[in-house]
C-alpha positions as CSV (number, residue, x, y, z in Angstrom):
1,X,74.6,78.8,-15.5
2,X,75.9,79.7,-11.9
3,X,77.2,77.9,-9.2
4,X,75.5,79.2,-6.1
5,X,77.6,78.2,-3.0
6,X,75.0,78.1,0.1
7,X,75.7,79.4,3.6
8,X,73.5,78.1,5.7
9,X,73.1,79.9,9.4
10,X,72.1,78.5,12.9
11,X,72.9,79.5,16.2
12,X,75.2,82.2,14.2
13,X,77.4,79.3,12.4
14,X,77.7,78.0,9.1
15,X,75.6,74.5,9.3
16,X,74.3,72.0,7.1
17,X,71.2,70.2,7.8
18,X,71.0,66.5,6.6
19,X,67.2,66.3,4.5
20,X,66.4,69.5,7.0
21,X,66.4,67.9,10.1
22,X,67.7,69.8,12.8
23,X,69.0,66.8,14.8
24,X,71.3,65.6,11.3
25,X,73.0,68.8,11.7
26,X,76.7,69.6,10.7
27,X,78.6,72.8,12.0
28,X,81.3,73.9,8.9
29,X,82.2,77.1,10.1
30,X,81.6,79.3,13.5
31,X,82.3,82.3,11.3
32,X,79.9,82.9,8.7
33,X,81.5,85.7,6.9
34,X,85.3,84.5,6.8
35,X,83.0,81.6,4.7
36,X,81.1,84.2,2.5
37,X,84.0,86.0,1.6
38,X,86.3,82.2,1.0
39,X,83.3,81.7,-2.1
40,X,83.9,84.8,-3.4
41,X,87.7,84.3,-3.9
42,X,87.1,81.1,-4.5
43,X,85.1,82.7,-7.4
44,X,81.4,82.5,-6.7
45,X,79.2,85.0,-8.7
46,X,76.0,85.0,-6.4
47,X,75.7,84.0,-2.6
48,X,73.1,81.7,-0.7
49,X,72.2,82.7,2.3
50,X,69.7,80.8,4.7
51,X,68.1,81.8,8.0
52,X,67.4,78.2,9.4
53,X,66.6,79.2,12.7
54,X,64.2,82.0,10.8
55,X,62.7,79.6,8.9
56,X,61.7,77.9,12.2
57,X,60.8,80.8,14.2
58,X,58.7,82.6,11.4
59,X,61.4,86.0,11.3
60,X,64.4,87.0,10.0
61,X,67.0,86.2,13.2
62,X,70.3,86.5,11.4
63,X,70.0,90.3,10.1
64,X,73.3,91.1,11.7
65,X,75.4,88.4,9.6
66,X,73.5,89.3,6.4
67,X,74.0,93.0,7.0
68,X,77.9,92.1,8.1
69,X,78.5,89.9,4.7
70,X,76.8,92.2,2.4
71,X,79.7,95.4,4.0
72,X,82.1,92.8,3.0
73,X,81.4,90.9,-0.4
74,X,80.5,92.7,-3.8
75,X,78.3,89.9,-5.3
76,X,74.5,89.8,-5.0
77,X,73.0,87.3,-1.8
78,X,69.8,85.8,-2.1
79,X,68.5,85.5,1.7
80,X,65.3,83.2,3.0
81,X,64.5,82.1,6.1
82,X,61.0,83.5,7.9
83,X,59.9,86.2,6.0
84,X,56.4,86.3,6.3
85,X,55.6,90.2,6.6
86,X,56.6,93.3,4.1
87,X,58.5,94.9,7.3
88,X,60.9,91.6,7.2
89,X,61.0,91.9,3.3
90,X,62.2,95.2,3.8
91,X,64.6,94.8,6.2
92,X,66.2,92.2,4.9
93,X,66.8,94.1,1.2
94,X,67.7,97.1,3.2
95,X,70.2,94.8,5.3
96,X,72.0,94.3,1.6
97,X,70.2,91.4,0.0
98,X,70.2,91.7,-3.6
99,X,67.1,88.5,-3.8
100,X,64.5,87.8,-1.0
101,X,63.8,84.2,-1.2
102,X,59.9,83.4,0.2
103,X,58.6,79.8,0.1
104,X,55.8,79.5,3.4
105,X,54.3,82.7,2.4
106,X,53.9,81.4,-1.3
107,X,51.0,78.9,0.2
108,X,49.8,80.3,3.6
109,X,49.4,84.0,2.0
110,X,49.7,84.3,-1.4
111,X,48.5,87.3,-2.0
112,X,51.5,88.9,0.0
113,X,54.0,87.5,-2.4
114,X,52.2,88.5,-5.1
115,X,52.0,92.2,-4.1
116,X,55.6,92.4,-2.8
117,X,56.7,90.7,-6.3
118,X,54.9,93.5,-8.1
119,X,56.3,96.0,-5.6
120,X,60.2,94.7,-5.6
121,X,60.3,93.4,-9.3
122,X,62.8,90.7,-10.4
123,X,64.0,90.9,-6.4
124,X,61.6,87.9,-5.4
125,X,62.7,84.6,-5.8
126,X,59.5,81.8,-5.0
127,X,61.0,78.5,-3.1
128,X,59.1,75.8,-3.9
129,X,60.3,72.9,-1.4
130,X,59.4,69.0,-2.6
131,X,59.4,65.6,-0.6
132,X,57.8,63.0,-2.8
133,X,56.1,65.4,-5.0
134,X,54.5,67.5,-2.3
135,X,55.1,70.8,-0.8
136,X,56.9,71.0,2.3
137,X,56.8,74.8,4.2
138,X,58.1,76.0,7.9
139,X,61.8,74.8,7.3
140,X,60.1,71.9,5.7
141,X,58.1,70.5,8.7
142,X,54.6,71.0,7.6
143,X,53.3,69.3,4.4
144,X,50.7,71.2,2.1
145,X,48.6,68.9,-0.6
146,X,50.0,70.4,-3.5
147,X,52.2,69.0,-6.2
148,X,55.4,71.7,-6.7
149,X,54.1,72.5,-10.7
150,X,50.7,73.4,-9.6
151,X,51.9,75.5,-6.8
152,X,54.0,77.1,-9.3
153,X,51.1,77.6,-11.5
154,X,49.8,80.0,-8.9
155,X,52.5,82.4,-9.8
156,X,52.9,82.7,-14.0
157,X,51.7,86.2,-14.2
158,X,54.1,87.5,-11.4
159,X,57.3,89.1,-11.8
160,X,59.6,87.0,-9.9
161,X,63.4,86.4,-10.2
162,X,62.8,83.1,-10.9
163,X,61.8,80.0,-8.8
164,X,64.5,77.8,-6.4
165,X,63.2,74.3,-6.3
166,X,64.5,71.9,-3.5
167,X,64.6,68.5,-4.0
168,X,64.3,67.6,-0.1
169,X,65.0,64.0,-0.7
170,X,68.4,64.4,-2.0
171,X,69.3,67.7,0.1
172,X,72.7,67.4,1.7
173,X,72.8,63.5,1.2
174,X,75.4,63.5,-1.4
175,X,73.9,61.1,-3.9
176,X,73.5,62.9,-7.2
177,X,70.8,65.5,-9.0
178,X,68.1,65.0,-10.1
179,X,66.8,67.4,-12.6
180,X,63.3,66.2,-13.7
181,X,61.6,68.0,-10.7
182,X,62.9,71.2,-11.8
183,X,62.4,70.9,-15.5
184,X,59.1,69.7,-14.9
185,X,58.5,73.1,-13.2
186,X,60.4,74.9,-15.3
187,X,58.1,74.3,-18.5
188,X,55.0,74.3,-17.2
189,X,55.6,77.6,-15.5
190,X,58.1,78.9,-18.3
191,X,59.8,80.7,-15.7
192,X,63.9,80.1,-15.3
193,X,64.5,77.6,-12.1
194,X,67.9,77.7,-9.7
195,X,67.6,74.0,-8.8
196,X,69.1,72.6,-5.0
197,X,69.4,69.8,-3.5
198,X,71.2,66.7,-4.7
199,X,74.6,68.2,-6.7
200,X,77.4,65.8,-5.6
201,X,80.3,65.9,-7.9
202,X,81.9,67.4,-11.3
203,X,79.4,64.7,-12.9
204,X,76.5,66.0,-12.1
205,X,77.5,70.0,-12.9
206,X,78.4,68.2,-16.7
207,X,74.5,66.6,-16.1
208,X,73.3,69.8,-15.8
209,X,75.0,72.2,-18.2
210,X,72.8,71.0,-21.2
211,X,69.5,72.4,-19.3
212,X,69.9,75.5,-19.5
213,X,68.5,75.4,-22.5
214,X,65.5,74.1,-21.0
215,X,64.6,77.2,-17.7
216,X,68.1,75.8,-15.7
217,X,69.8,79.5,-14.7
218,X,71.8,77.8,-11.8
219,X,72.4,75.3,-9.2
220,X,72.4,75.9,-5.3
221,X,75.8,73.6,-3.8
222,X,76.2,73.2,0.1
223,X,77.6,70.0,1.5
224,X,79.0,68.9,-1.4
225,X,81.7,71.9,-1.7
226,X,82.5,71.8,2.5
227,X,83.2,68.3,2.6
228,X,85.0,68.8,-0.9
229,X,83.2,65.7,-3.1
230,X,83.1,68.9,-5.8
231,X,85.7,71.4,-6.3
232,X,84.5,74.7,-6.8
233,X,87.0,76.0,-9.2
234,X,86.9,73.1,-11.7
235,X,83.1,73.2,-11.8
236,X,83.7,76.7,-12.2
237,X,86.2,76.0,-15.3
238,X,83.5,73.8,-16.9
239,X,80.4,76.3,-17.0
240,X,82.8,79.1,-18.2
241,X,84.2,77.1,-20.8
């Protein structure tokens, strides 16, 4: 199981966004990469990186710090935030991201992940984005009447990476995981599931080691490792062991 440390990016800094509202917002770092490459000494074996303001806008605008982190780290990034075109997809992998992560698209134009998943095999990862059990898209401000397992349903005979499922509710408010949204969509799509939103402490990586057994490949970790309630390295030590 990995550890995926996420860097999230607005306004060109390293931000959390409290439940992903834009006025709950919290700056970590002005310098993005300095932070990219602090996770890979730290030890990190896969990179999160978010476009928040590209989520919002409906484009890739943070091409120049993807490109710019990818010259300097030598683990893969998994990048979302506004793509909504196969020019975008394809600048963004050519930019250096190993993973294209695509959520809006996955209900607005379906048919557009499904032929860039065929086209870029195992390089699309599907984000499926819940608040109480309902689809959330456009950096989460527009709600779609579909539960996250039947919008994942849409998607069995497609050859993504695997699925990211965010747990809104719990996302950067430091109160604990809870895994029965993405086990739920882990077996009824039988796909593998990186799971965000929620991890607090060195509890809840112990919580989750026994899933992956049951479609659990990794967990996304943001506030919880800049405001240091988990340390990276330990949770690291216990997932290794």
């Amino acid at each position: 199981m990995q550890i995926i440390p996420a860097v999230d990016l607005k306004g060109g800094k390293c931000v959390r966004l409290i439940q992903g509202e834009a006025d709950r917002e919290i700056i970590y770092d002005s310098d993005p990469v300095s932070m990219a490459l602090h996770w890979v000494e730290q030890g990190a074996t896969r990179l999160h990186l978010i476009d928040l303001d590209g989520a919002m806008e409906g484009r890739p605008v943070h091409i120049d710090v993807l490109s710019s982190i990818a010259k300097e780290i030598n683990i893969p990034i998994q990048f979302g935030g506004g793509i909504r075109n196969e020019e975008a997809l394809k600048l963004v992998i050519d930019s250096g991201a190993s993973f294209v992560i695509l959520g809006t698209t996955a209900v607005e134009n379906p048919e557009f992940v499904k032929s860039v998943a065929n086209q870029y095999a195992e390089q699309v990862i599907l984000s499926i984005d819940s608040l109480n059990d309902q689809v959330r898209v456009s950096g989460w401000k527009s709600k779609w009447k579909i539960t996250p397992e039947k919008l994942a349903e849409n998607f069995l005979e497609v050859p993504l990476a695997n699925f990211i499922i965010t747990d809104i509710s719990r996302d950067g408010m430091l109160e604990g995981f809870d895994s029965s949204l993405s086990l739920r969509v882990a077996e009824k799509s039988g796909k593998s599931v990186i799971a965000a939103g929620g991890i607090t402490n060195i509890e809840d990586i112990k919580n989750a080691l026994p899933l992956f057994s049951r479609g659990l490949i990794g967990v996304v970790v943001g506030r919880a490792l800049y405001e240091k309630t988990l340390d990276f390295k330990e949770a690291l030590e216990i997932i290794n062991c």
